[in-house]
ROSENU-468392 format. One line per 10 residues: number of its first residue (from 1); their letters; for each residue x, y, z of N, C-alpha, C, O, CB. Coordinates in steps of 0.02 Angstrom, whole numbers, plus 50000, padded with zeros to 5 digits. Glycine has a CB too. Layout:
NUM) a) X:Y:Z:X:Y:Z:X:Y:Z:X:Y:Z:X:Y:Z  ... .
//
This chain:
1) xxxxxxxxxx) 50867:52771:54627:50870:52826:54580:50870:52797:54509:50904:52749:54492:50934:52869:54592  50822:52837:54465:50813:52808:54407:50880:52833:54355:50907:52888:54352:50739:52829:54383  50891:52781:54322:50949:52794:54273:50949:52846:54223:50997:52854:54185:50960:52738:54236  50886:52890:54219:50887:52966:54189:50900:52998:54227:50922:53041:54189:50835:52997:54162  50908:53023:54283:50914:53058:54336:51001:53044:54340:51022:53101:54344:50861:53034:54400  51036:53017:54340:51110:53021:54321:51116:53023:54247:51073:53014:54204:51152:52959:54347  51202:53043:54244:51233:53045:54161:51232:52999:54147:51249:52960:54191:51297:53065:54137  51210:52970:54079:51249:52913:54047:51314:52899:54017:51327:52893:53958:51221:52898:54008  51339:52897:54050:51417:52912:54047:51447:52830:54008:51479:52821:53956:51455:52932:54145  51428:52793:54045:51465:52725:54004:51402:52670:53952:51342:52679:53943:51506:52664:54082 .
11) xxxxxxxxxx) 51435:52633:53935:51427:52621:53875:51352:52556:53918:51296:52548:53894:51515:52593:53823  51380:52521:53984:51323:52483:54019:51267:52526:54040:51211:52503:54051:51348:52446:54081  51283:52595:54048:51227:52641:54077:51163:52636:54012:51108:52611:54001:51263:52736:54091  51208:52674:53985:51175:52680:53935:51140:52623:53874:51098:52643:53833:51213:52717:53915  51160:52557:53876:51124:52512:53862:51065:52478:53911:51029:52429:53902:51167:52474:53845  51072:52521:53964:51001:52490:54045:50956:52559:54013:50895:52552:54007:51038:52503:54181  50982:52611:53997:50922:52663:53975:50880:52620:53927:50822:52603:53939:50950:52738:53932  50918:52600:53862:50887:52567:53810:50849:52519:53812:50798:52512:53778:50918:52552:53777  50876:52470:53860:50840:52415:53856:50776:52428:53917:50729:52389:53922:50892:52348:53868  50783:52481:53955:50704:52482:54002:50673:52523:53961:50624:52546:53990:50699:52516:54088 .
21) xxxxxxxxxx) 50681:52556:53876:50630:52601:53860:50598:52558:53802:50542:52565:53778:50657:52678:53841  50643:52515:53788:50620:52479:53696:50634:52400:53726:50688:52378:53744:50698:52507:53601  50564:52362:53728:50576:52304:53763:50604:52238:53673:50624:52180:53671:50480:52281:53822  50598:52264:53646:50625:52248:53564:50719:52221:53580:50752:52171:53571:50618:52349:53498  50730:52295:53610:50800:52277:53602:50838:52224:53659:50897:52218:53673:50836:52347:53602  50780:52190:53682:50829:52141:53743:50824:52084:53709:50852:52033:53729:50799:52128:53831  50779:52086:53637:50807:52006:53607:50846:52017:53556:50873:51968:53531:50750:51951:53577  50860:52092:53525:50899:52090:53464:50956:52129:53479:50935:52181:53504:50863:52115:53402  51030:52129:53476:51090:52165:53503:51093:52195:53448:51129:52244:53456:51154:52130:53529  51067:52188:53374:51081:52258:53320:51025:52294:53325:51030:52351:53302:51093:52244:53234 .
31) xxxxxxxxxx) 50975:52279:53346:50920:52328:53367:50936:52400:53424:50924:52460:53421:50866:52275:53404  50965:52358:53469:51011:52394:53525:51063:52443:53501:51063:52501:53522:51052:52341:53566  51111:52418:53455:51161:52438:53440:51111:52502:53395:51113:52560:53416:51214:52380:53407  51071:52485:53339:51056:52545:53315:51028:52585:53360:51041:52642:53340:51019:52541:53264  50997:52589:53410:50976:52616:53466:51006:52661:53504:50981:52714:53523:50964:52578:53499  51064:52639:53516:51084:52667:53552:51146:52702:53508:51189:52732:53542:51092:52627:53609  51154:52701:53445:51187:52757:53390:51132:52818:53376:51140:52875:53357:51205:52715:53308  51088:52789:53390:51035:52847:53361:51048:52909:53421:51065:52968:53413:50937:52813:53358  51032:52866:53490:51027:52923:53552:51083:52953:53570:51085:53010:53592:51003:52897:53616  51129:52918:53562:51196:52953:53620:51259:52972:53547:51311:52999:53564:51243:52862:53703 .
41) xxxxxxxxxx) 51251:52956:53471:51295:52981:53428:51284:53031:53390:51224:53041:53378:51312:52941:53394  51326:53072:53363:51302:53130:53316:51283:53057:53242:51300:52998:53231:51390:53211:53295  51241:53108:53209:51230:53096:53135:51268:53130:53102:51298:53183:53115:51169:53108:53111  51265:53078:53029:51301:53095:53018:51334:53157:52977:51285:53193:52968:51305:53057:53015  51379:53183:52953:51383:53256:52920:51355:53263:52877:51308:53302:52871:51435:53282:52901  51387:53206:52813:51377:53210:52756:51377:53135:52728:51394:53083:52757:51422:53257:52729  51357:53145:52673:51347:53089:52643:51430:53031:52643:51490:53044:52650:51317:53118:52564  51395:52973:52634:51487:52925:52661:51472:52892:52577:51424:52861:52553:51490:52832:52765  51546:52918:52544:51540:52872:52474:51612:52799:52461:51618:52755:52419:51550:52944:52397  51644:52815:52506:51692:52758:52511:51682:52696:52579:51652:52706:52632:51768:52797:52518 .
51) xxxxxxxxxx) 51717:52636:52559:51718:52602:52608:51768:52621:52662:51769:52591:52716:51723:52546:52585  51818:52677:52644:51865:52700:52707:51817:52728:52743:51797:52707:52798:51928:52754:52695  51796:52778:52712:51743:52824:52765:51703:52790:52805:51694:52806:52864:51693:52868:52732  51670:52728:52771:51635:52678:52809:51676:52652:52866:51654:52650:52923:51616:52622:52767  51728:52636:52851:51780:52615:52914:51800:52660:52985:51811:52644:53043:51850:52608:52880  51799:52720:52951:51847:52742:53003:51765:52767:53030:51763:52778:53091:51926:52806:52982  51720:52774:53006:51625:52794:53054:51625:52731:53101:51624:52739:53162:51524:52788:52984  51625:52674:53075:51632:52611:53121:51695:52601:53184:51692:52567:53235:51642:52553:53068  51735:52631:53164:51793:52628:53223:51789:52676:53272:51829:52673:53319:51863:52636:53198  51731:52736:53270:51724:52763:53308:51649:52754:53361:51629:52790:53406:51741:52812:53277 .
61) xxxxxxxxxx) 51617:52685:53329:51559:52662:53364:51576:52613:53404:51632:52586:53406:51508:52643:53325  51512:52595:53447:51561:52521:53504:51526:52467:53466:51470:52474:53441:51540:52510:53619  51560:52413:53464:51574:52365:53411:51507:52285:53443:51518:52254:53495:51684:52345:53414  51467:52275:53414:51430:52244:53442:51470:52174:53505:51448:52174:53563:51387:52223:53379  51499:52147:53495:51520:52130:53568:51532:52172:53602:51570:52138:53636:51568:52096:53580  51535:52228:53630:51538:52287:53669:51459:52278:53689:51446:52254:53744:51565:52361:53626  51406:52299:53646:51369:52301:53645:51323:52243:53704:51300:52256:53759:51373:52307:53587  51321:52183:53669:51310:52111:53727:51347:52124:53766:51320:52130:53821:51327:52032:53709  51420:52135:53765:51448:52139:53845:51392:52181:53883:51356:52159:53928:51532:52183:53852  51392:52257:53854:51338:52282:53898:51286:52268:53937:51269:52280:53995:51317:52304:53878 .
71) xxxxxxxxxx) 51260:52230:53873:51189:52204:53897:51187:52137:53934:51137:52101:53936:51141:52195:53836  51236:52124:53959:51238:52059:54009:51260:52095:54060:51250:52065:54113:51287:51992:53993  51289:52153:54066:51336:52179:54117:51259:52213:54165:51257:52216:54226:51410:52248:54078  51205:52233:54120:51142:52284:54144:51112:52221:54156:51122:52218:54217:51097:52346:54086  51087:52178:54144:51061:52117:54160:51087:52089:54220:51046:52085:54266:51069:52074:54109  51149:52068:54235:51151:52041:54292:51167:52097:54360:51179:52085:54419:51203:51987:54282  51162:52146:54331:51173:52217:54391:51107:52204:54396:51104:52162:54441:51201:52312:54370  51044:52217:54374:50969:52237:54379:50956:52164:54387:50941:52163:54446:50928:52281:54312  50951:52100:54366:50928:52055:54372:50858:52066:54325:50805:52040:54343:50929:52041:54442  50861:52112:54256:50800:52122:54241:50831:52131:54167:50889:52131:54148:50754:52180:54283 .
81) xxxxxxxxxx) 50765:52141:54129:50800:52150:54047:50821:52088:54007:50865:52080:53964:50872:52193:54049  50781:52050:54031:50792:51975:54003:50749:51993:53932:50720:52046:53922:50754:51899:54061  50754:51937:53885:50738:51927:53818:50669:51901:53853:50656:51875:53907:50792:51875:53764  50621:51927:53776:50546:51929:53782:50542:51862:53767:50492:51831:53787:50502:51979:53736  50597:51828:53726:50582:51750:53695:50636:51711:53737:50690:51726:53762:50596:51739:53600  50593:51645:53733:50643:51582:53799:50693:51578:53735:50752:51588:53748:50593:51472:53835  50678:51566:53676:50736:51533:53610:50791:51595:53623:50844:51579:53648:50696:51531:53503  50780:51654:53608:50830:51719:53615:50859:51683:53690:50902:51640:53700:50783:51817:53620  50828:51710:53725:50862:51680:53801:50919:51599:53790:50980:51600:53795:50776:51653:53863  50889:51556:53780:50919:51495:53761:50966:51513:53744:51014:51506:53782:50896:51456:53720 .
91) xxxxxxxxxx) 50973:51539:53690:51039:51536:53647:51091:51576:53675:51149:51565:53657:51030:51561:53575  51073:51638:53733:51104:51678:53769:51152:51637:53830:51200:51658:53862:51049:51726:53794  51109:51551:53835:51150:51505:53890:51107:51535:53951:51138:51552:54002:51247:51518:53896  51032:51544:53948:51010:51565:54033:50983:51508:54060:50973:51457:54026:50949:51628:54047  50972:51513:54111:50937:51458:54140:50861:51444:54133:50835:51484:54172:50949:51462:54203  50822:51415:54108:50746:51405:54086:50741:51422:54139:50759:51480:54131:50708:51342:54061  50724:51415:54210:50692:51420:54266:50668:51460:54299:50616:51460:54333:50711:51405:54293  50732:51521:54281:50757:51596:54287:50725:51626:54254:50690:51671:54278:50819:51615:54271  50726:51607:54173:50673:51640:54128:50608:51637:54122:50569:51682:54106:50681:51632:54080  50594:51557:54140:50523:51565:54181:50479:51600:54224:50420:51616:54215:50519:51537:54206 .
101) xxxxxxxxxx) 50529:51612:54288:50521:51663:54336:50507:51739:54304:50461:51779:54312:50585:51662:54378  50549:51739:54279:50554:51834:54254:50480:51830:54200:50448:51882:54199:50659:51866:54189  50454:51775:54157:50404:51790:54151:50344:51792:54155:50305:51815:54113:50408:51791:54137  50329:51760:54221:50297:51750:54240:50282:51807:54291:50229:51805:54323:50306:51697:54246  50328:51860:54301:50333:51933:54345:50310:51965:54316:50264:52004:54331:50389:51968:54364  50342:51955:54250:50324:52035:54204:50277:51995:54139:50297:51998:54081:50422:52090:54159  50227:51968:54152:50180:51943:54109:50193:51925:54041:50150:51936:53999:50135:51984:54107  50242:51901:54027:50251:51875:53961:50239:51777:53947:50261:51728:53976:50333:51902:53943  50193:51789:53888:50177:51732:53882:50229:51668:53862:50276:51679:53824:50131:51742:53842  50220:51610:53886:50270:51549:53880:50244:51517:53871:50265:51464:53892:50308:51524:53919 .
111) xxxxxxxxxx) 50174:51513:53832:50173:51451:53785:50129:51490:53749:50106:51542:53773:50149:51369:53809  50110:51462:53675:50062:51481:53609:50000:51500:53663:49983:51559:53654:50043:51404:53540  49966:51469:53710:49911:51469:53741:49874:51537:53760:49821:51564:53744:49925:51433:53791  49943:51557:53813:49979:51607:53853:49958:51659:53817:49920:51702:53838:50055:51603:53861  49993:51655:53736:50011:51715:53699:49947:51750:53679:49934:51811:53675:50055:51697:53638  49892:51669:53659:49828:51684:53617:49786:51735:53665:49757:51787:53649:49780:51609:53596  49790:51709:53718:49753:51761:53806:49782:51822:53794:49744:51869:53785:49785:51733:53906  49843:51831:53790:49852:51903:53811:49851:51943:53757:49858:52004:53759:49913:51917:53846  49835:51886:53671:49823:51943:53629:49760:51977:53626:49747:52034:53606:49836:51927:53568  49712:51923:53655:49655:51925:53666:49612:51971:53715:49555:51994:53711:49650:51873:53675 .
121) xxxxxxxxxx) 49664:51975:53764:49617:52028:53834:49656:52114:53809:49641:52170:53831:49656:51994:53958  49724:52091:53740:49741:52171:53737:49687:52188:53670:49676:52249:53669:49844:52192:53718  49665:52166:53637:49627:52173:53590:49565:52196:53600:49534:52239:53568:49626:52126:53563  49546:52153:53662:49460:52162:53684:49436:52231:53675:49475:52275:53692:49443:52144:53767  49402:52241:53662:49354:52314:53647:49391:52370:53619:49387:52429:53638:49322:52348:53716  49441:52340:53551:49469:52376:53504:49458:52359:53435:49481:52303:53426:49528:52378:53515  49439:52376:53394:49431:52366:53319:49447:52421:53270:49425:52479:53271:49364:52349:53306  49493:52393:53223:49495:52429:53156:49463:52447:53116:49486:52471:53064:49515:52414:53126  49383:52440:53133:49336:52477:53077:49312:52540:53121:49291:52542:53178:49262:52425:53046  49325:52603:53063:49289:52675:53116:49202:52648:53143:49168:52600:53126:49275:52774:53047 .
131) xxxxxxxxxx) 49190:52694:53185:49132:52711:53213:49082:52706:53172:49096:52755:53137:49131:52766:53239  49013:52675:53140:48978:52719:53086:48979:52664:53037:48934:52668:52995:49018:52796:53059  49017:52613:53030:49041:52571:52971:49020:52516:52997:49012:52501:53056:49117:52570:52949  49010:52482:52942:49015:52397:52966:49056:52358:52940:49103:52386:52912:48959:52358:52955  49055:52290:52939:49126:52243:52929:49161:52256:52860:49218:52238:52843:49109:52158:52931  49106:52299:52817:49129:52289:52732:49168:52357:52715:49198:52373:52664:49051:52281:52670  49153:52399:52790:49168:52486:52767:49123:52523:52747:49128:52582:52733:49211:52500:52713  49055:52474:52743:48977:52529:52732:48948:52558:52778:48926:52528:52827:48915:52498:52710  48944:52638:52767:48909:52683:52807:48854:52641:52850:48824:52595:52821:48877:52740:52759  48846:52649:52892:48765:52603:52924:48718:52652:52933:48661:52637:52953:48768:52560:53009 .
//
């Protein structure tokens, strides 16, 4: 059962929604964090002109270690949602081998080589000049 099909009730649920919809936020935890303020918090009322107000808006958000807790907690439940980069991963303490594996499943490139191919076969028979034009932007 897919994780929309239940509530998101806790704070790991709801960081496995985020991280299977925005593959961005499995290497950045303030990417996440804004992410997941946007979906599951009210906005805000009114304008915030003190640093109290700033405080007490922040004490009612989950605090980015909350946040990584999450996202290790959805990671090793799923075994999925790994970081798009080995360096992000690295620094997370994973195992190269592991991260190898996972990208080598879900097609992400691991070396410059890798990367140039797959920018290359997503590019193929797409271009930024309209229909009608040629390389300079002249009518043909």
């Amino acid at each position: 059962m897919r994780k929309t099909d239940n509530k998101l009730n806790s704070l790991p649920d709801r960081v496995e929604y985020i991280l299977e919809k925005d593959k961005y936020s499995r290497d950045n935890d303030f990417h996440l964090w804004g992410e997941l303020c946007q979906l599951f918090y009210p906005p805000f009322e009114r304008p915030i002109y003190s640093y109290r107000e700033i405080a007490a808006l922040l004490s009612k958000l989950p605090s980015l270690n909350h946040i990584a807790r999450a996202r290790r907690i959805a990671t090793e439940r799923t075994q999925n949602y790994y970081p798009e980069h080995w360096e992000v991963a690295k620094d997370r303490g994973m195992n190269r081998k592991a991260w190898l594996n996972y990208a080598r499943k879900h097609d992400i490139p691991t070396t410059p080589q890798e990367l140039t191919a797959k920018l290359q076969r997503e590019s193929a028979g797409h271009s930024n000049i309209p229909a009608g034009y040629d390389d300079e932007g002249r009518p043909l």
